[in-house]
N, C-alpha and C positions, 0 to 999 in steps of 0.2 A: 504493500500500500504506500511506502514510503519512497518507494520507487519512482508510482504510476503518480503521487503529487511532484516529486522533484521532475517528473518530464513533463507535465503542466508547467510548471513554474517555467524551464525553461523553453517552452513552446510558447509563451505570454510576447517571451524577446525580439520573436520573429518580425513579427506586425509592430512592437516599438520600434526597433532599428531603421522602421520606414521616416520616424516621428522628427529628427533632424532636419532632412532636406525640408520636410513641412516647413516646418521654423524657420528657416535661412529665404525659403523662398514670398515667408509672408513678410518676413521682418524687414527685408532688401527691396520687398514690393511697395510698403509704405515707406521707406527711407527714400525709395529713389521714385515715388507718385506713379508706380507701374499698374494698375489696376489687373491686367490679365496674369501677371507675377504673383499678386496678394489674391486675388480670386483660384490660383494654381495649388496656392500652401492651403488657403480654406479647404477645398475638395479633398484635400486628404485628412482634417480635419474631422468635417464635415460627415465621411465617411469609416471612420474609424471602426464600428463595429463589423462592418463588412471585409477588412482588414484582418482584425481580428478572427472573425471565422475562416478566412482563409491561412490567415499565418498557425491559426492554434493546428487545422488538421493536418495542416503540412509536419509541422512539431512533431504530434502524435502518430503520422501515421510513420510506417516501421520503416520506410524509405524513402521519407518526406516526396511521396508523390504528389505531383500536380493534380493529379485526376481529386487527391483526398483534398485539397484547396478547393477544388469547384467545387466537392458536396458540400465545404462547410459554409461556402458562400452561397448557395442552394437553402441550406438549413436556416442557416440565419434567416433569410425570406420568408420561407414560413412559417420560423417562428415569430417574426415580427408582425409579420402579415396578418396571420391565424388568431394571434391573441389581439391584437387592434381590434379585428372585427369584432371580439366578443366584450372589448371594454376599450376605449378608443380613450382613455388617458391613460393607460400604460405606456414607461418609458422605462425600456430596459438597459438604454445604455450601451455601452460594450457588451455586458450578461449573455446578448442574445446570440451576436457574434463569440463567445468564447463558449456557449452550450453547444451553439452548431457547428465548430470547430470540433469539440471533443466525442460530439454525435459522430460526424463523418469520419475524425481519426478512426476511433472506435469500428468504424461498421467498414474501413477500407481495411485495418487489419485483421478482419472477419469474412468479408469478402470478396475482396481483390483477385482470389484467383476462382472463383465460383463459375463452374460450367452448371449452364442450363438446358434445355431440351435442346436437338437442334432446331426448330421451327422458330426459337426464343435467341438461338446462339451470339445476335447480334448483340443483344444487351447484357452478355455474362462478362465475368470478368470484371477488370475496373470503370465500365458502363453501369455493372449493376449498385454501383457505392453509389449517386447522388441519388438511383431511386429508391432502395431503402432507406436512405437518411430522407430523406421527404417524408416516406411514410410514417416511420419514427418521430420527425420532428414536427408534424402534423397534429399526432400527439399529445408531444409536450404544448405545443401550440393552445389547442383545449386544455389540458393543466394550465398552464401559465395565465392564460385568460381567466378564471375564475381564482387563482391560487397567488398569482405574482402580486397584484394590487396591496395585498397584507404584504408580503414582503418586502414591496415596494417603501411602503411607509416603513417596515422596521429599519429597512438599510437609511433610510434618508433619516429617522431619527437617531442610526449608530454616527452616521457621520453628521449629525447635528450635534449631538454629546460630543466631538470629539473637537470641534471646531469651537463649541462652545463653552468648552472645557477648560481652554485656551494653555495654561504650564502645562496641566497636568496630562493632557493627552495628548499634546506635543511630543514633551519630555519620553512617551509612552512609545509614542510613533517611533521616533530619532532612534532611541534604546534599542527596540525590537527591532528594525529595521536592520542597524549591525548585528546585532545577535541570530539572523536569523541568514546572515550570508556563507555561512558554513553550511548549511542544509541547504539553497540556494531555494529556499521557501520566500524570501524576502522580494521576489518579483511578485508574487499573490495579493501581498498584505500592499504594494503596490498600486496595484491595479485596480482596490477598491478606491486610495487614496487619490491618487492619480487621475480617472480615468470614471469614477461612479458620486463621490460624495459631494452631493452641492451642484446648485443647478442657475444657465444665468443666459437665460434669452436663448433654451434648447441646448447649451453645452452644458457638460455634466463633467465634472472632477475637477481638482485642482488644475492640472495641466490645462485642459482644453478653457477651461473658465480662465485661466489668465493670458491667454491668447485670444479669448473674446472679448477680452478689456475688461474684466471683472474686477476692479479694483481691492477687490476682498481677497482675492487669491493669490496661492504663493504660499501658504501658511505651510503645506508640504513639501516642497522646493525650496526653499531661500536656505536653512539652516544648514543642507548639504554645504555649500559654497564655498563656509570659512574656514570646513572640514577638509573639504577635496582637494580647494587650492592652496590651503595654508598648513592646517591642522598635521594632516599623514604626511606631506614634506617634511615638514619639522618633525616627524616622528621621524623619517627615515635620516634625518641630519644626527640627531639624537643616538640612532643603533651605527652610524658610523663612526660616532665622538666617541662612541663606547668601543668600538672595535678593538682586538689587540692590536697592535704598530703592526708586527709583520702580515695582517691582516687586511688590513684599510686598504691598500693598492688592488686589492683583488674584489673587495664589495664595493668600492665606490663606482667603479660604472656600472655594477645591477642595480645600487641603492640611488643611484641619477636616475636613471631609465626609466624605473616604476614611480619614483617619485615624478620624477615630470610626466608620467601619464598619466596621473593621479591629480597634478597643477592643469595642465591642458584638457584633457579629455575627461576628466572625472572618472576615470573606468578606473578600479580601486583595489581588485583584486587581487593582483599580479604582486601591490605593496601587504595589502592585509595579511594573505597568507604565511608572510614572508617572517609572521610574530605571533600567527592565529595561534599555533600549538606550539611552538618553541618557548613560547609564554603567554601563557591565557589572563593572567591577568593585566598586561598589557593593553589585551583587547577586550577585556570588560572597562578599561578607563578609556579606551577609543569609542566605546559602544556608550557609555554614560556622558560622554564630551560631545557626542553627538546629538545626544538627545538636550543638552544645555544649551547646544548651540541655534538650537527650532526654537529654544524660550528664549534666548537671550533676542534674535532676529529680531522675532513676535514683539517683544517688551518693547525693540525702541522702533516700532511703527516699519520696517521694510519689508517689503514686497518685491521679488524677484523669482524666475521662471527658466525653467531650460526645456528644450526639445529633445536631448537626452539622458543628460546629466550633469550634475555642479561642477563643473569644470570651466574651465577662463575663456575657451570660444563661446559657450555658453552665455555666461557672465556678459562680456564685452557685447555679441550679435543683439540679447535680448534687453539690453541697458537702457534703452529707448523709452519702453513700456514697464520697467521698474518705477518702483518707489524707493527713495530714499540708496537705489542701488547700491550708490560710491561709498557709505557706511561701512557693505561687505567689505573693503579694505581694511580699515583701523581693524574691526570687529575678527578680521581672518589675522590680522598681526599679534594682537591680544592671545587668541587661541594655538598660535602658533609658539607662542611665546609658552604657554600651558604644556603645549603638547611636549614641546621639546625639553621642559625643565624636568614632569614629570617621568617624561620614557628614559632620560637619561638616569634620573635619581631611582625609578625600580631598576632599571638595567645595575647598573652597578650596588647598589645596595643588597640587591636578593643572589646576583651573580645570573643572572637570566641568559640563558645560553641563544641569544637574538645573533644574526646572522654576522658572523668576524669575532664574534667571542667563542669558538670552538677552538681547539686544536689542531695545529697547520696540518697536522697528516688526514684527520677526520674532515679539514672542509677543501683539501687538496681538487676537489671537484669543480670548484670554479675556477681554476687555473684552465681547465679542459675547454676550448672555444668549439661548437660545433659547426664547421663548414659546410657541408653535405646538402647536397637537394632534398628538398622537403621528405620526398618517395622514399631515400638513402632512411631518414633522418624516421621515417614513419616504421620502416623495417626495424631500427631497433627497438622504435618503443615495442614494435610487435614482440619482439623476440623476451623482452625483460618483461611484458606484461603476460608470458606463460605460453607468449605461442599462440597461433590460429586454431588449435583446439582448446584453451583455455577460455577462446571468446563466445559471449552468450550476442549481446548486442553494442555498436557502438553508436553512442551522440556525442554530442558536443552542446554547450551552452558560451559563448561570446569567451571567455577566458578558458574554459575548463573541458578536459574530456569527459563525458559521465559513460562510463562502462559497466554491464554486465558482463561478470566471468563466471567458470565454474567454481572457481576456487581462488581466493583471495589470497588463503594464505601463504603461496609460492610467490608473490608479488613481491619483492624489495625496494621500499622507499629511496634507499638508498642509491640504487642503481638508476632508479627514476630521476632523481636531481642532478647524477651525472652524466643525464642525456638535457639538463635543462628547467625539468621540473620546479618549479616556486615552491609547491604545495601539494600534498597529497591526502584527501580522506577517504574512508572506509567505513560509510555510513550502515553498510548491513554484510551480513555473511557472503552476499555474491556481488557486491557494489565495490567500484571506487571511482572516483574524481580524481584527475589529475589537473589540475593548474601550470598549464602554459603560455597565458597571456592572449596575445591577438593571434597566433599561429592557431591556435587549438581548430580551428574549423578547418585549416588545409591539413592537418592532421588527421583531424579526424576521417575526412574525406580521402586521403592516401591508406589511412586503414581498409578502410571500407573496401578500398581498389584492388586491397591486399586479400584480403581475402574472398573479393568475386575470383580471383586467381586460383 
């Protein structure tokens, strides 16, 4: 079960990574008076549930076929369609598109290879995936019309408590949010935030409401900002001060790399992992500095937005249509200032073995540069991850590989980081995640190649 949520979760990513170019295309369309440019970013906007259903069954289906994006764009339809008729204020939001996503994943790795009569033969196979999902979500369609409306209102009052809450569900949100990226569950609790809570001329979530000029919005966005671009740099400045001397020459260009992808782009992983389990409580004061930094925003009135994450393209592109934006600076120095004093006083205080405080023979692995084409470079991971009959299924999620094996425990962490690894978890008896940063998806795809072979 904790499987088929972690491939939700990162099936949600698909249809975000569209949500950028949105952003660049509406923000450059008002900056520069382009009307068919801001009308261009709206429409994906606009259309985001339909997105959604197609990015979720791609996710879910077991070789992100196209054919499983048309049923979940199929489904979404008439679930949307089906339950309007039966109550015509229902507003489902993304809901509808991430039900009919998970319908059609569902029903294409059930019957994608389904032969039929021959007199039928035309429609077996992956012809017959968008017409059982219709039928199915025809269904739910009738459910959801008499049954969603109650829920409707619960969800709109969970994200009214939460908003109205103002520290304390803040504070809740930030916290959980880090804490929940090791399970990579943290894209779900998202999506309600993001993408469902709060509603402002037909947009619905934080995200789409402050692109619609909702002045209210942001309260989910802005506190990432002084964390991603200030906060985990100074964190990663901090495990370099700590380094041993013969050590420092050999983390400083990992510990730039991930820190500046973590200043720029907001993508966070690549640094988080890099202290996740080498020292957890590290990352309970990254994951509670997080959640301080959504109250502190909050408290002094700013309001600010990203297309995909707090990071400084972000930051800069959407500056326009912030409040109070240029705050985020002092406010990210302050914290940076936190981040760095802290990680270095537990680092040295507890002896926390954070990356350059091991022993030259034990972390001898990063001296290792890996050259090799990706193909080269995907055969090893095959080979340390147990071999092509070790493998149940592979994904990937934007940073990370997420593998089913037979067997876990033939796996060596160790042999993993000296092909490059950040990070490695082992969430169940036949699970693991590897953490490789931006490559992980041509990885993961030269596996896959590896073993159509």
């Amino acid at each position: 079960m904790f499987t088929k949520v972690q491939k939700l979760g990162k099936s949600l990513m698909l249809p975000v990574a569209v949500l950028p170019i949105a952003a660049i295309l509406l923000r450059f369309g008002v900056l520069w008076n382009l009307p068919f440019m801001t009308s261009a970013g709206a429409a994906i906007f606009d259309n985001l549930a339909i997105l959604f259903g197609i990015g979720v069954a791609v996710g879910i289906a077991e070789d992100n076929a196209g054919a499983a994006g048309l049923a979940g764009a199929v489904g979404h339809f008439v679930i949307v369609s089906g339950a309007k008729a039966i109550n015509a204020d229902i507003n489902m939001g993304v809901l509808s598109g991430i039900v009919g996503g998970l319908v059609a994943g569902y029903m294409y790795n059930k019957y994608h290879k389904i032969a039929l009569p021959e007199w039928l033969g035309f429609f077996g196979g992956r012809r017959f995936v968008p017409i059982i999902t219709s039928l199915v979500c025809i269904i739910l369609a009738a459910i959801f019309g008499y049954v969603w409306p109650v829920i409707q209102v619960g969800i709109d009052a969970a994200g009214r408590w939460m908003i109205a809450s103002g520290s304390i569900g803040l504070f809740s949100y930030g916290t959980l949010n880090r804490l929940l990226i090791p399970t990579g569950l943290h894209h779900i609790i998202n999506s309600f935030a993001w993408f469902v809570f709060g509603e402002y001329h037909g947009a619905t979530g934080d995200l789409n409401r402050f692109f619609a000029g909702d002045p209210s919005a942001g309260l989910f966005m802005t506190g990432f900002f002084p964390v991603m671009m200030f906060g985990l740099p100074a964190a990663a400045l901090a495990m370099y001060t700590a380094a041993r001397k013969e050590n420092k020459k050999k983390v400083a260009g990992m510990l730039f790399s991930v820190a500046f992808t973590s200043f720029l782009t907001g993508v966070t992983e690549p640094l988080e992992f890099l202290f996740m389990f080498l020292a957890p409580v590290l990352y309970l004061i990254h994951a509670l500095l997080t959640g301080a930094s959504m109250v502190v925003v909050n408290l002094l009135g700013i309001k600010h937005g990203f297309g995909f994450s707090g990071g400084a393209i972000d930051y800069f592109l959407n500056m326009g249509i912030a409040t109070k934006g240029w705050l985020i600076i002092p406010v990210g120095i302050v914290f940076a200032t936190v981040y760095y004093l802290l990680f270095l006083f537990f680092i040295k205080k507890f002896n926390l073995q954070t990356p350059g405080r091991e022993a030259v023979e034990e972390y001898a692995y990063l001296n290792k540069v890996i050259e090799e084409e990706s193909v080269e470079l995907a055969e090893k991971y095959l080979e340390v991850l147990g071999g092509a009959e070790n493998m149940v299924s592979i994904d990937s999620c934007i940073t990370r590989l997420r593998l089913e094996v037979k067997n876990v425990d033939i796996i060596e962490e160790s042999k993993l980081k000296t092909l490059g690894a950040k990070g490695v978890i082992k969430p169940g008896k036949n699970s693991i995640q590897v953490v490789l940063g931006a490559k992980a998806e041509i990885i993961a795809q030269d596996l896959r190649k590896l073993l159509n072979k």
